[in-house]
C-alpha positions as CSV (number, residue, x, y, z in Angstrom):
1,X,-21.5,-7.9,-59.3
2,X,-20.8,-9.3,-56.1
3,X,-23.4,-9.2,-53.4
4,X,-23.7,-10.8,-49.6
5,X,-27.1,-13.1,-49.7
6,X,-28.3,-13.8,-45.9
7,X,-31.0,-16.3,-44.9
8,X,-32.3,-17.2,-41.2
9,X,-34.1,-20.3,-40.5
10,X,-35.6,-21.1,-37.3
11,X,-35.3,-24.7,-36.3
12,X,-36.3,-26.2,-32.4
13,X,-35.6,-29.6,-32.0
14,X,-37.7,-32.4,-33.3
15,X,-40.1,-32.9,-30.6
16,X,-40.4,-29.6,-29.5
17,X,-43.2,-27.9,-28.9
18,X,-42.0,-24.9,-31.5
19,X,-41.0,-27.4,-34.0
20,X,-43.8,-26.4,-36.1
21,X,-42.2,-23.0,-37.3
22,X,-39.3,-24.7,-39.2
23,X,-42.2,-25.6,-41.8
24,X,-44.5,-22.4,-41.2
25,X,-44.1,-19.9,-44.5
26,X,-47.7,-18.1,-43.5
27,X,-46.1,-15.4,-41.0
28,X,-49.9,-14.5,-40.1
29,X,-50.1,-17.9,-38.4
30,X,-47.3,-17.1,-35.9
31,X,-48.5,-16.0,-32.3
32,X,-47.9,-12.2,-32.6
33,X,-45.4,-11.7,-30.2
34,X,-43.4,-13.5,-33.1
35,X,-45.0,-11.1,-35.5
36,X,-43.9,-8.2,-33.5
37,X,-40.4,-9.3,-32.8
38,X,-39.8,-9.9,-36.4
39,X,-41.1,-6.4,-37.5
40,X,-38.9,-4.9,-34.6
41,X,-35.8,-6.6,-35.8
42,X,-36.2,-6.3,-39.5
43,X,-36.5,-2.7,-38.6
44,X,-33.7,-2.2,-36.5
45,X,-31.8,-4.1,-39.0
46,X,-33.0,-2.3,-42.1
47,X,-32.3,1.1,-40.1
48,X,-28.8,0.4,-38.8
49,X,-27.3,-1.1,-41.4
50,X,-29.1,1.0,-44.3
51,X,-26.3,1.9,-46.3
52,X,-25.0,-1.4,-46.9
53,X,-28.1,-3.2,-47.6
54,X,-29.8,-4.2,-50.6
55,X,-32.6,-5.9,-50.2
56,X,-33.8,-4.9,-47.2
57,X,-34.6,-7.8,-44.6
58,X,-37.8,-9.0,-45.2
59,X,-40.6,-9.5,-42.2
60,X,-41.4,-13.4,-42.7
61,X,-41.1,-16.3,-40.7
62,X,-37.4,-16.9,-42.3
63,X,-36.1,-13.9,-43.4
64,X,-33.5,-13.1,-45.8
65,X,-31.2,-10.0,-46.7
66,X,-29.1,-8.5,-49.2
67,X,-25.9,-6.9,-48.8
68,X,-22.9,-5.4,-49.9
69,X,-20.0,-8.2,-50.0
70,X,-17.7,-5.7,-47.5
71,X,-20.6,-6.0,-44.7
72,X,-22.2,-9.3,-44.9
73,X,-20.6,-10.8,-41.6
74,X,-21.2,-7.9,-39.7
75,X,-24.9,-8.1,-40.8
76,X,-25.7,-11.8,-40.4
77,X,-23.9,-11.9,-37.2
78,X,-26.6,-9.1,-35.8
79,X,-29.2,-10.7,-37.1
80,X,-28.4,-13.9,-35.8
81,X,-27.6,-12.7,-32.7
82,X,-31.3,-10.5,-32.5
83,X,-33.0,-13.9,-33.3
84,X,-31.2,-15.7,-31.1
85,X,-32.4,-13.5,-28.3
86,X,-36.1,-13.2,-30.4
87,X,-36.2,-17.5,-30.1
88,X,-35.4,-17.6,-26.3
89,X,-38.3,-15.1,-25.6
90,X,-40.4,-17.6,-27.4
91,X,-39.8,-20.4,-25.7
92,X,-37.8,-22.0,-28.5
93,X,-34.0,-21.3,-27.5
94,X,-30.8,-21.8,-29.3
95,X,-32.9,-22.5,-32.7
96,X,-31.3,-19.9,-34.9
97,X,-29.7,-21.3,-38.1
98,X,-28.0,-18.6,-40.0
99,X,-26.7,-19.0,-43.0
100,X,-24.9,-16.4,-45.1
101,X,-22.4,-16.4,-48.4
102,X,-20.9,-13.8,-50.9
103,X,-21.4,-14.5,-54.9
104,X,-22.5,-13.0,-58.3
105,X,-26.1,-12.0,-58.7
106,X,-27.4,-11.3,-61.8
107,X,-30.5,-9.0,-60.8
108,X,-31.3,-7.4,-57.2
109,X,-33.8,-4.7,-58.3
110,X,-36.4,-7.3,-56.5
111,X,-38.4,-6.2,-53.1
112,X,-37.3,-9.3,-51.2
113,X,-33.9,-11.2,-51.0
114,X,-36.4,-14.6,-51.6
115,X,-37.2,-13.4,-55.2
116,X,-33.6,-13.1,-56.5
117,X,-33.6,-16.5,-58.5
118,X,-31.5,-19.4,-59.4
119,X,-27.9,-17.3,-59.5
120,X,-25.1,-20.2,-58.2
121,X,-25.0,-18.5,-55.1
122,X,-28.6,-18.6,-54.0
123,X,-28.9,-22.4,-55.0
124,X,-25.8,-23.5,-52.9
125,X,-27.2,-20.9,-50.1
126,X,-30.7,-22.6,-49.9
127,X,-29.2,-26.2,-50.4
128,X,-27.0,-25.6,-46.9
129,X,-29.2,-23.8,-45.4
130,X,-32.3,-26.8,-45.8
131,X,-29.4,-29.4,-45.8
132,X,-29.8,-29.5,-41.7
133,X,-31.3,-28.6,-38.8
134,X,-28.2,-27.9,-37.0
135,X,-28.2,-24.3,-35.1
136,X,-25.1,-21.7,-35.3
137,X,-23.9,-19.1,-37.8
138,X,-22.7,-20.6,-41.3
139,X,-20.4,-18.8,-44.2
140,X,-20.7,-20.5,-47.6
């Protein structure tokens, strides 16, 4: 079945002070403003748009989502936009890379979107999404 597969990375600019959290994976090592920004958005996310999601967005660094196909843009796009405004209270603006396609997976009855496997449409989504640092909203 087809399903929408979202995935956020946050990337400041080499030689930023923030640039550290583009290779951060241990979300208890953020400062907790972070922390509580993430919970608050995966919340708001996982609340508003609960009919249509999946996999729930998960609270990490860089978070991922599944969807229905219908509702993918519509999610990604409010998620992008919520980090967006999340990375300029941080002191890290404009360092939202979103990244978001629609495909065949094989099994979703996982807790978080990371665990889904090696279906086409996750390898293609993680190779674009790691294949640049470049900022903005991407469909696959």
């Amino acid at each position: 079945m087809e399903y929408g597969v979202i995935y956020i990375k946050i990337c400041p600019p080499k030689g930023s002070p923030g640039e550290w959290i583009k290779y951060c994976h241990i979300f208890s090592s953020t400062p907790k403003s972070f922390q509580e920004n993430v919970r608050e958005i995966a919340n708001n996310i996982n609340t508003k748009h609960q009919e249509d999601i999946i996999i729930p967005m998960d609270i990490t660094v860089h978070p991922g989502c599944t969807t229905t196909s219908e509702s993918v843009e519509e999610i990604a796009t409010d998620m992008y936009n919520q980090f967006l405004d999340l990375s300029e209270r941080q002191g890290i603006p404009n360092s939202i890379r979103c990244v978001y396609s629609i495909g065949e997976l094989r099994n979703v009855d996982v807790k978080s979107t990371h665990n889904l496997g090696n279906d086409e449409v996750m390898v293609n989504l993680g190779h674009y999404l790691d294949s640049s640092d470049d900022v903005g909203i991407f469909r696959l």
